[in-house]
N, C-alpha and C positions, 0 to 999 in steps of 0.2 A: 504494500500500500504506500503510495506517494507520499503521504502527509507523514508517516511514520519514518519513513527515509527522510525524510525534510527535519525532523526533531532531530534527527542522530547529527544532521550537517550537521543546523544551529546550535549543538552543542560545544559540539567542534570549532564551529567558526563564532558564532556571533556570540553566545551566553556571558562568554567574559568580559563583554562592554556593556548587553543591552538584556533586561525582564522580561521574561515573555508573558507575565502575569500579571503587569503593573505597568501604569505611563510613568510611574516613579523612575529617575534616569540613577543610570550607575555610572560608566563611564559615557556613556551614549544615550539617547532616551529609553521610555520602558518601551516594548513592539506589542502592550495588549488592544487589541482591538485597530491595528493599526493600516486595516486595507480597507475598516467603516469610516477613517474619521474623512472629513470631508479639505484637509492636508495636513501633509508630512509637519513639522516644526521649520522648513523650508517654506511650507504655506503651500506648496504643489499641491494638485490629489494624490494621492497613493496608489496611482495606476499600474499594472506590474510591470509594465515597461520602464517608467520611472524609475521602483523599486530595484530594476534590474539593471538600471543603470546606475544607481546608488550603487549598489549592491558590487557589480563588477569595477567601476571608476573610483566608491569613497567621493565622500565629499568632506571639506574642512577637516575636521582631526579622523575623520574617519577611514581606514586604509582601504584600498578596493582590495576585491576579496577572489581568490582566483579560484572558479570551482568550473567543473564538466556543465554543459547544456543538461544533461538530467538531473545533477545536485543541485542546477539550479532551480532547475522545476519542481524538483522534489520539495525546495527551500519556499519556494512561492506557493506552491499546494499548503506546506504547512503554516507559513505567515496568516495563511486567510481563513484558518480555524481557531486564531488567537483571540 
């Protein structure tokens, strides 16, 4: 199941900056609910194109992130059950 591969990335990759359970920010903001809100802390919407390109490039302190076309998918399946 995608979404379950998607938690293993985000473990891997994003947990040590960002909550998957809280907008509360740790080193990055929290990611709960973060493909409903109407924008990113950028003010964007949270479109997963967008996110994908967050996601691969980083923006300001945030490092891009260098994963396969399916970890990414996997990663975006699971972002949008948060």
């Amino acid at each position: 199941m995608e979404e379950a591969r998607g938690a293993q990335v985000y473990h891997q990759k994003c947990a040590k900056c960002h909550y998957p359970t809280t907008t509360k920010g740790l080193k990055g903001p929290g990611l709960q609910a973060l493909t409903k809100l109407k924008g990113m802390p950028s003010g964007a919407p949270p479109t997963d194109e967008r996110l994908t390109n967050l996601i691969l490039r980083g923006r300001l302190m945030m490092p891009g992130t260098q994963l396969t076309d399916e970890e990414l998918s996997d990663l975006l399946a699971y972002l949008h059950t948060l």
